[in-house]
OpenMM code with the backbone's topology and positions (N, CA, C; nanometers):
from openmm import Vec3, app, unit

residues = "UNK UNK UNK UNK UNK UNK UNK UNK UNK UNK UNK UNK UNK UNK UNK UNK UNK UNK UNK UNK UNK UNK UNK UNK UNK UNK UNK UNK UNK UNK UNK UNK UNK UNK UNK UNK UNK UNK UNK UNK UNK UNK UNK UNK UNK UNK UNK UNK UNK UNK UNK UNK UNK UNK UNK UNK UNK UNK UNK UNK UNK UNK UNK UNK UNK UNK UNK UNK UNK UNK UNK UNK UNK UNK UNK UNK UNK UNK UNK UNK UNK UNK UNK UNK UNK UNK UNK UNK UNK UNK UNK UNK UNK UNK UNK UNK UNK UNK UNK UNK UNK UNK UNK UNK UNK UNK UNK UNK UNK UNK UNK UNK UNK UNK UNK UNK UNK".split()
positions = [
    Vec3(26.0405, 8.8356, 29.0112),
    Vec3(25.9084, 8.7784, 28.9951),
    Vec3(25.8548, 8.8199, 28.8577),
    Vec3(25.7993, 8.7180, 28.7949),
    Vec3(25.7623, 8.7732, 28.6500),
    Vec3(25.5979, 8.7957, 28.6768),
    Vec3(25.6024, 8.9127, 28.5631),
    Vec3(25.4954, 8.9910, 28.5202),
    Vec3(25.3779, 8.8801, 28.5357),
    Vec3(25.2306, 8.9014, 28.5538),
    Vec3(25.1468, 8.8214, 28.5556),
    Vec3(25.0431, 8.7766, 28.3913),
    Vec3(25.0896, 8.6871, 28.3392),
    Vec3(25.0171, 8.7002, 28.2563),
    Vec3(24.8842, 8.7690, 28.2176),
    Vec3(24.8490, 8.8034, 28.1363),
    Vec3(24.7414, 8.8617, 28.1012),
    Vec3(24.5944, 8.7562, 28.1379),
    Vec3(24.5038, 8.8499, 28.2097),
    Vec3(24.3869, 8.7359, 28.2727),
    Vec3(24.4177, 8.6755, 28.4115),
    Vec3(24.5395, 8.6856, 28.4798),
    Vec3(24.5775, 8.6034, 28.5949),
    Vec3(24.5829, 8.7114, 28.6607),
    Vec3(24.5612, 8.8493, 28.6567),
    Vec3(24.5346, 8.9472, 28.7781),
    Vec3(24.3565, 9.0041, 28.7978),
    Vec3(24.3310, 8.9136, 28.9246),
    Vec3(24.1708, 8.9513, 28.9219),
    Vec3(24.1645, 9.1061, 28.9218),
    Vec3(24.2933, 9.2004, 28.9837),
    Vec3(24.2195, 9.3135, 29.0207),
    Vec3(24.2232, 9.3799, 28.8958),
    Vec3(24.3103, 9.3283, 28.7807),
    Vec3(24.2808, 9.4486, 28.6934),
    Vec3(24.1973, 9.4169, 28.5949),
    Vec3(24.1425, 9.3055, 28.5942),
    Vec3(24.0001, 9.2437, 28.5256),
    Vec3(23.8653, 9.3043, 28.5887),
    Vec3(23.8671, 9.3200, 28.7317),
    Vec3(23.7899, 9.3902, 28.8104),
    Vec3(23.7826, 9.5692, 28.7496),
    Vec3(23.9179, 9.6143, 28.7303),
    Vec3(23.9610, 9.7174, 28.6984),
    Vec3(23.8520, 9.7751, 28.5496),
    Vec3(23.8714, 9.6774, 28.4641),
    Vec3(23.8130, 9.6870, 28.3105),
    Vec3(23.6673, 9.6170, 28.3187),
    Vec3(23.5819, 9.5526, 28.4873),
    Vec3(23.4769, 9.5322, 28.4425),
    Vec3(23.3903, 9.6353, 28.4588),
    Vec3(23.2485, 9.5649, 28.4373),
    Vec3(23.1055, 9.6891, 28.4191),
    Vec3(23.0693, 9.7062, 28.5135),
    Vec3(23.0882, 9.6534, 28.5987),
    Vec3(23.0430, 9.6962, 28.7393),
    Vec3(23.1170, 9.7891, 28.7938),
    Vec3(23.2938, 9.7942, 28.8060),
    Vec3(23.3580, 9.8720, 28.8345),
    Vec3(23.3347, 9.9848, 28.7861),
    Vec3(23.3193, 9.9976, 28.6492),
    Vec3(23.3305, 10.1406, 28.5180),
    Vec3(23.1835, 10.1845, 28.6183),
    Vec3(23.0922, 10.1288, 28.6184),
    Vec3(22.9583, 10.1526, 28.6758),
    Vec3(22.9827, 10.2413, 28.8640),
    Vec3(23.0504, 10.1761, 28.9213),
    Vec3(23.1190, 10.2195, 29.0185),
    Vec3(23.1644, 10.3737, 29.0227),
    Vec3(23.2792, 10.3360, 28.9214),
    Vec3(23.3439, 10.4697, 28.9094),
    Vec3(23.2538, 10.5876, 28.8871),
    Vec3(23.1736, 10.5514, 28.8166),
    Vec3(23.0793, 10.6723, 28.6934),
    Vec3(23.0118, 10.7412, 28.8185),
    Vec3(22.9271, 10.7075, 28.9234),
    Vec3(22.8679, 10.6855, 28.9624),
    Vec3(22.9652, 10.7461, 29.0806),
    Vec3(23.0408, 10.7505, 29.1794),
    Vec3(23.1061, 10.8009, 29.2156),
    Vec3(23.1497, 10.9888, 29.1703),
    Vec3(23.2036, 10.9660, 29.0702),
    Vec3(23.2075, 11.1001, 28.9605),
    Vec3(23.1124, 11.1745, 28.9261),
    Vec3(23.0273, 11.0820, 28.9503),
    Vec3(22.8808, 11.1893, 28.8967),
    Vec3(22.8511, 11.2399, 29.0024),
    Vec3(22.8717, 11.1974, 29.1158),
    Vec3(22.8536, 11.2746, 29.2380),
    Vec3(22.9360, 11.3680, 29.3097),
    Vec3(23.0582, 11.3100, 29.2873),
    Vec3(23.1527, 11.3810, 29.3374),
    Vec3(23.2178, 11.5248, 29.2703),
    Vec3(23.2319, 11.5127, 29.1375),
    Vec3(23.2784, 11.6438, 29.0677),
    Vec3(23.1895, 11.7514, 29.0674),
    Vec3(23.0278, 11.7442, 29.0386),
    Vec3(22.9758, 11.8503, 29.0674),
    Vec3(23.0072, 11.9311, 29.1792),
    Vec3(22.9923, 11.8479, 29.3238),
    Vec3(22.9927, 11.8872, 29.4189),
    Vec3(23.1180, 11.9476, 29.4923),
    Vec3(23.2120, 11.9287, 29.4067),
    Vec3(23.3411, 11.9732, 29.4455),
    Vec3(23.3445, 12.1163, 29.3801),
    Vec3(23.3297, 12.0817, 29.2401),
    Vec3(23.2913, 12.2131, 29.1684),
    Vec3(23.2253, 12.2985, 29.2061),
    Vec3(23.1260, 12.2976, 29.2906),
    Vec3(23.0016, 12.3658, 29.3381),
    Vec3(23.1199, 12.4600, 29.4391),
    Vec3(23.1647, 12.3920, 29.5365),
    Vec3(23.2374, 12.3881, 29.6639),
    Vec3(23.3666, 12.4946, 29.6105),
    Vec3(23.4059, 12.5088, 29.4577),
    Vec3(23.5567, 12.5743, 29.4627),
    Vec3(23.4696, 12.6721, 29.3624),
    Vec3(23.4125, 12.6707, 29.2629),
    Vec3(23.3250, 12.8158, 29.2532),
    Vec3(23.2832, 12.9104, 29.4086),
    Vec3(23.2268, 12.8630, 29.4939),
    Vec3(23.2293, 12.9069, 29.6158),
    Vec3(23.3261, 12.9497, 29.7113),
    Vec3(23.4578, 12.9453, 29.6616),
    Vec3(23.5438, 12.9395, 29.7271),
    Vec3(23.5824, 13.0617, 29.6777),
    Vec3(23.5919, 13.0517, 29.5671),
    Vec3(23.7002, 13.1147, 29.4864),
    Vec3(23.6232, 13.2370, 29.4640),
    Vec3(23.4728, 13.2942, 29.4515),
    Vec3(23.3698, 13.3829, 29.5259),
    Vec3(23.4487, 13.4460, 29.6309),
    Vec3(23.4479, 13.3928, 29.7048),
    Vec3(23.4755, 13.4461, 29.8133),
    Vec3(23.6368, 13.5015, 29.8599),
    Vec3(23.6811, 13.4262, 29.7940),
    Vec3(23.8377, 13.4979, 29.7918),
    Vec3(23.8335, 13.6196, 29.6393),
    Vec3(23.7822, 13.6036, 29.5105),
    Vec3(23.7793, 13.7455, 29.4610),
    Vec3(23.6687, 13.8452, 29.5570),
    Vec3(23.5618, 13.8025, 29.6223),
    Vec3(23.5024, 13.9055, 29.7070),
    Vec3(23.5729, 14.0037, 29.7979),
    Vec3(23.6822, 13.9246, 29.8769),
    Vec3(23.7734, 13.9860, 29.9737),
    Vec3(23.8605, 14.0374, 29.9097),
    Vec3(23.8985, 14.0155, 29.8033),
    Vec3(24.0171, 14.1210, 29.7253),
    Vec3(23.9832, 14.1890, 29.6780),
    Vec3(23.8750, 14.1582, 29.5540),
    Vec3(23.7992, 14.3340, 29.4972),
    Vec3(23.6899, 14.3955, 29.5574),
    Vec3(23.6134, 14.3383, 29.6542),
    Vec3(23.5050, 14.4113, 29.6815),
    Vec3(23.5211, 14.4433, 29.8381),
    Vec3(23.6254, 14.5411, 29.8381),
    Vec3(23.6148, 14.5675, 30.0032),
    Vec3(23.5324, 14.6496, 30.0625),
    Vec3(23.3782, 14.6945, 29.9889),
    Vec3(23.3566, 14.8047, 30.0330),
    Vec3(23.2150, 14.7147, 30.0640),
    Vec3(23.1794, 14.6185, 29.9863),
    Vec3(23.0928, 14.4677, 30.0254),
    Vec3(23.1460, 14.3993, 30.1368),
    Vec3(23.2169, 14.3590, 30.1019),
    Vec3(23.2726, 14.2406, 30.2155),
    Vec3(23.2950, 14.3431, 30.3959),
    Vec3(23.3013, 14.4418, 30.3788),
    Vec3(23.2852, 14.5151, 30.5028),
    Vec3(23.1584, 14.6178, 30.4807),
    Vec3(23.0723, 14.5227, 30.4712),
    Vec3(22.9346, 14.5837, 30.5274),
    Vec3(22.8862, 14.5216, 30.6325),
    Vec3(22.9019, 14.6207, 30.6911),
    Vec3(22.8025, 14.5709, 30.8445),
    Vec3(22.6585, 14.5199, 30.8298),
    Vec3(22.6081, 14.3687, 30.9180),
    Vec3(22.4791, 14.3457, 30.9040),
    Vec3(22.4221, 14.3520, 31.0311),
    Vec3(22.3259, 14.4343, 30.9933),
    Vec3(22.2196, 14.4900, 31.1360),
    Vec3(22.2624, 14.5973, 31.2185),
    Vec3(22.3540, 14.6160, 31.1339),
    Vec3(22.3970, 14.7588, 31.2450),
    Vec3(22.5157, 14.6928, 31.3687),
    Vec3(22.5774, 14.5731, 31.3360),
    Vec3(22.6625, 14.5253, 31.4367),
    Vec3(22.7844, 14.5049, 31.3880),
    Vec3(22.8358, 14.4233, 31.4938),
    Vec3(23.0008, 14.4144, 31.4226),
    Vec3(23.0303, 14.3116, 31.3197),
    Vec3(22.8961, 14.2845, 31.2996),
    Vec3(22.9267, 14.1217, 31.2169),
    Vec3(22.9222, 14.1851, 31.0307),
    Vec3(23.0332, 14.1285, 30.9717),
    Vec3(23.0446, 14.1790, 30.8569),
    Vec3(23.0067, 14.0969, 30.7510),
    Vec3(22.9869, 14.1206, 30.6269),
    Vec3(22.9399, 14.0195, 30.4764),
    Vec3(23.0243, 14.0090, 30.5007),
    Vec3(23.1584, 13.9991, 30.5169),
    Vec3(23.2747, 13.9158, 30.5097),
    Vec3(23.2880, 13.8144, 30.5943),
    Vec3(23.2810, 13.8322, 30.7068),
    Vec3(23.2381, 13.7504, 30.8133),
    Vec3(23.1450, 13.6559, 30.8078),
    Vec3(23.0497, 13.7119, 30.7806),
    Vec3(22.9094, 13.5598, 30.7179),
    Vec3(22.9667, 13.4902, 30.5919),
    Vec3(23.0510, 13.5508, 30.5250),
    Vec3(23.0962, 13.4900, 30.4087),
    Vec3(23.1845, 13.3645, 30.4534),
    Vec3(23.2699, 13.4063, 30.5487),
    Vec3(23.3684, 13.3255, 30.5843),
    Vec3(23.3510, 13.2161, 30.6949),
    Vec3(23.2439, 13.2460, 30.7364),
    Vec3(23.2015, 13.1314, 30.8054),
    Vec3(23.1040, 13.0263, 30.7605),
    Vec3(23.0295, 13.1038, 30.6534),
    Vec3(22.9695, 13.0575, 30.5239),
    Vec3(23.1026, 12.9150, 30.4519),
    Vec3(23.2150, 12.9246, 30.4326),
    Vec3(23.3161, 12.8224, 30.4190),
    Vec3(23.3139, 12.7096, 30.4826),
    Vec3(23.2782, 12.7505, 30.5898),
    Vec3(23.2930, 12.6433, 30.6880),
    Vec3(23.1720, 12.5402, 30.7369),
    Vec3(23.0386, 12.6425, 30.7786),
    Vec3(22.9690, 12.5564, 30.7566),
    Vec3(22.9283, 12.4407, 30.6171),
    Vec3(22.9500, 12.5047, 30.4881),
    Vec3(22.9494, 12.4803, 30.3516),
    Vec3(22.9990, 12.3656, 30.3488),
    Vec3(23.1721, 12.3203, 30.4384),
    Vec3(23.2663, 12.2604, 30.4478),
    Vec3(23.1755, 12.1141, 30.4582),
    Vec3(23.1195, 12.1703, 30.6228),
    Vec3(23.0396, 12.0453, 30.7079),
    Vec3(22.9208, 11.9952, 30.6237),
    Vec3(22.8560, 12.0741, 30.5560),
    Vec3(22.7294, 12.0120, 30.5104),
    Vec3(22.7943, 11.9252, 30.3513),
    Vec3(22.8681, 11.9646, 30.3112),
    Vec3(22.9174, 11.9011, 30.1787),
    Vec3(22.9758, 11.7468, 30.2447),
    Vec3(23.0462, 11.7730, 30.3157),
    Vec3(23.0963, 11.6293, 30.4038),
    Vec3(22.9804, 11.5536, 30.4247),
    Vec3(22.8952, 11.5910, 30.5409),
    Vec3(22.7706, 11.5116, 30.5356),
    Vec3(22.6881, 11.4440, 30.4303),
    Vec3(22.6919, 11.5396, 30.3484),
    Vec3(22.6224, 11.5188, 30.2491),
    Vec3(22.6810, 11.4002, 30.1694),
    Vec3(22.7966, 11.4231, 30.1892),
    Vec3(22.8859, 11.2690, 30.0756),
    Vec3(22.8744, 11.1837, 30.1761),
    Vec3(22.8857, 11.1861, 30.3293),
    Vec3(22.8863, 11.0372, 30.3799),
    Vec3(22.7538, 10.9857, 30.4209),
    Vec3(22.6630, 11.0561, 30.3915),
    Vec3(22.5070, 11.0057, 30.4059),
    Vec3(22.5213, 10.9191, 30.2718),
    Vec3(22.5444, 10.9755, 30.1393),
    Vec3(22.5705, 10.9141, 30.0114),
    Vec3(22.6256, 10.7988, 30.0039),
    Vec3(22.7560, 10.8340, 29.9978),
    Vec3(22.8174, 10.6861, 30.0137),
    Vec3(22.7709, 10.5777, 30.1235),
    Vec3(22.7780, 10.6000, 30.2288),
    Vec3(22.6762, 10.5087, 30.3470),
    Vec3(22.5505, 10.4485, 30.2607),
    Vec3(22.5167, 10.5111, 30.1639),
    Vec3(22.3267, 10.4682, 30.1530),
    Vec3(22.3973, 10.3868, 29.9906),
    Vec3(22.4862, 10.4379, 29.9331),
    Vec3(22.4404, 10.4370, 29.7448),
    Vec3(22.6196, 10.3314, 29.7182),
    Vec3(22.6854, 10.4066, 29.7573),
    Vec3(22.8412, 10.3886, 29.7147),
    Vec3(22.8911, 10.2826, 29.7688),
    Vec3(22.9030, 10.2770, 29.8578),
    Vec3(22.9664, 10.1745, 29.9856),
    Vec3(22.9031, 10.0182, 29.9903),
    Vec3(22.7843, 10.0030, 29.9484),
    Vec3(22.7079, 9.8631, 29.9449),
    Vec3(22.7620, 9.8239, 29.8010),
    Vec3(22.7276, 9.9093, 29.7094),
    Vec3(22.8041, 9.8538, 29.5599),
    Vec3(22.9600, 9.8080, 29.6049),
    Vec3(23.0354, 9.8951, 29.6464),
    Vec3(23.1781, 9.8794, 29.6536),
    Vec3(23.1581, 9.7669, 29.6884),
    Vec3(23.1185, 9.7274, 29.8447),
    Vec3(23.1529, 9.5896, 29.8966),
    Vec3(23.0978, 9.5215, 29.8428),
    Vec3(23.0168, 9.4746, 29.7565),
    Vec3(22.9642, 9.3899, 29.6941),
    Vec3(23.1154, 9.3209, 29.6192),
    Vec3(23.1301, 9.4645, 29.5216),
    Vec3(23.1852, 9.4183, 29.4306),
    Vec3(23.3591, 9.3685, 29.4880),
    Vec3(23.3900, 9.4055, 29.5815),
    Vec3(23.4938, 9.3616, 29.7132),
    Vec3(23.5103, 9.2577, 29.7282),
    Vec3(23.3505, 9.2134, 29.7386),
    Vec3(23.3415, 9.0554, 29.8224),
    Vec3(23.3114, 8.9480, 29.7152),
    Vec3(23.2792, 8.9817, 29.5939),
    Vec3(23.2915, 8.9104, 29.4841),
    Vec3(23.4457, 8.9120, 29.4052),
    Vec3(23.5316, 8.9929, 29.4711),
    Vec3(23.6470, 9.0254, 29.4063),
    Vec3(23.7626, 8.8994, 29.5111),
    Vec3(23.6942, 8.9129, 29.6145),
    Vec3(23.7992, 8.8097, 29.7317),
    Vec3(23.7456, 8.6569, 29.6974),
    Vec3(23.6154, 8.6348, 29.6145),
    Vec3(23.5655, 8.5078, 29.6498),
    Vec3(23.6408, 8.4592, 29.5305),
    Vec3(23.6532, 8.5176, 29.4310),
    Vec3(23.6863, 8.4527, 29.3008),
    Vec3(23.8262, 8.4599, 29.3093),
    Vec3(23.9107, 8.5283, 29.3967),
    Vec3(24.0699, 8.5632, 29.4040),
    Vec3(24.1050, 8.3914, 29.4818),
    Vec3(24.0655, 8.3661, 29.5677),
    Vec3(24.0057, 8.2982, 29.6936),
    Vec3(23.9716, 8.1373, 29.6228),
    Vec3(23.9462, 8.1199, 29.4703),
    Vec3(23.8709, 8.0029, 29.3882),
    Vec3(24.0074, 7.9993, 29.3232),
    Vec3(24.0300, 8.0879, 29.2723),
    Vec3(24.1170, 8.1223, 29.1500),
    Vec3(24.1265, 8.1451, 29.0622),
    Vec3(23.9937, 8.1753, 29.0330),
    Vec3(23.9275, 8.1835, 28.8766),
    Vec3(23.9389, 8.3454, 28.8505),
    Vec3(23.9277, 8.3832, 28.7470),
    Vec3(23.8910, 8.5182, 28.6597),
    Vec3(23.7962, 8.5731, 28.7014),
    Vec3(23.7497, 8.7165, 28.7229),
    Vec3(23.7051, 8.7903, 28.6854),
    Vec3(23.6143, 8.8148, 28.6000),
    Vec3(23.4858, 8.7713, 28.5682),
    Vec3(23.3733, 8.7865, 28.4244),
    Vec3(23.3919, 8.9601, 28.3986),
    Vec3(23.3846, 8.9521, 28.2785),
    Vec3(23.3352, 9.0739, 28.2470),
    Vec3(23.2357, 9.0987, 28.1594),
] * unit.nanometer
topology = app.Topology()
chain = topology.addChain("A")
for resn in residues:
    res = topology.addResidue(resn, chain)
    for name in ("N", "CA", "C"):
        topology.addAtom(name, app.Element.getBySymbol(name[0]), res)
């Protein structure tokens, strides 16, 4: 099967338009902080447990529950609220652009025409 001429593939005209680049950006701007946020935090907490053992096993309140322990469950809830937090996002901001630009991507595939950019 030969290569598709140049202009005869909607998706990679889609690929190089402004809406997509707009897409992407926009995506990234949300997503890398928050990942970043998420592996600074991580990575806290794993040098905490290796150099600071005399922190990370402090007892809070006088019980068995340790800063290490709140730390580490601290991961997890962290886990859940970062999740939420992106699919409240995308649900409200991400996901209506995408399909937009989806359903303008099938109508013109669908005609046969190009891609505007």
């Amino acid at each position: 099967m030969p290569a598709p001429a140049p202009g005869d593939d909607p998706y990679e005209d889609v690929r190089s338009s402004p809406e997509f680049q707009a897409l992407r950006r926009r995506f990234r701007r949300f997503v890398l902080p928050l990942a970043a946020l998420f592996l600074v935090w991580y990575a806290a907490y794993v040098l905490l447990a290796d150099y600071a053992h005399g922190f990370m096993s402090t007892r809070v309140a006088g019980s068995n529950i340790t800063v290490g322990l709140l730390f580490g469950l601290g991961q997890f809830v962290s886990t859940f609220a970062i999740t939420t937090v992106y699919v409240r996002w995308a649900n409200r901001r991400f996901d209506p652009a995408a399909e937009a630009l989806r359903h303008e991507v099938e109508q013109r595939v669908a005609r046969g025409t190009e891609v505007q950019r």
